[in-house]
C-alpha positions, 0 to 999 in steps of 0.5 A, a space after each residue: 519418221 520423225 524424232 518425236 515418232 520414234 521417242 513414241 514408239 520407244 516409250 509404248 514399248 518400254 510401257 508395255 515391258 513395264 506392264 507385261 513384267 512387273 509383278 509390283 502393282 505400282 510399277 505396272 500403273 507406271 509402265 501403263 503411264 509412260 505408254 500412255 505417254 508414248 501413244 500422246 506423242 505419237 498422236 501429236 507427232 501425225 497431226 504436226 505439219 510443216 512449216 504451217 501456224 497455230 489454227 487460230 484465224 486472226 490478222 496474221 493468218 491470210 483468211 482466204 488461204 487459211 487451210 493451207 497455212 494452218 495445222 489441223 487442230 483436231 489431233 491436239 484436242 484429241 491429244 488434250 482429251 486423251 490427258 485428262 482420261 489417262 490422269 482419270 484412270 491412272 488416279 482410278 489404278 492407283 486408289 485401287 492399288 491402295 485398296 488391295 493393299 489395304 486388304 492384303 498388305 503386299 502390292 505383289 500380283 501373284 498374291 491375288 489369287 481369287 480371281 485368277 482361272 
């Protein structure tokens, strides 16, 4: 396991104990956001490839040979991809962290109660 996989895992589960143990909704949103980091790094540690270049076919790339001398570019699109969704929801959690406290002047989850079984 490399250095980045093991940074990874480490930010997941301090996200997940961020999120499984906070009662504060913005702390919550921060523990889903270094999870969310977590699981980026991880992505991009598989998709890394040694002692191999950028997948970009150029002068400096031997075009017959090309799969053998470059990464595969689909784990750093997906890892792109995945940013901007995590930013989108993210911005979702926290103008919904807003709204609740507008209604109920406290970011404490055990204060919201209607929804709760």
């Amino acid at each position: 396991m490399t250095l980045i996989t093991i940074l990874g895992l480490v930010l997941i589960m301090i996200g997940l104990w961020g999120m499984l143990t906070q009662k504060n909704i913005i702390k919550i949103i921060i523990g889903f956001s270094i999870m969310d980091t977590g699981v980026h790094l991880i992505m991009v540690s598989i998709g890394y490839l040694k002692d191999r270049t950028a997948p970009i076919i150029d002068s400096a790339v031997d075009q017959a040979n090309a799969v053998n001398t470059v990464v595969d570019p689909i784990p750093s699109a997906l890892v792109l991809t995945a940013i901007v969704i995590g930013l989108a929801v993210t911005a979702l959690m926290l103008s919904y962290a807003i709204k609740l406290y507008e209604k109920k002047g406290t970011l404490d989850i055990n204060e919201f109660k209607e929804l709760k079984w």
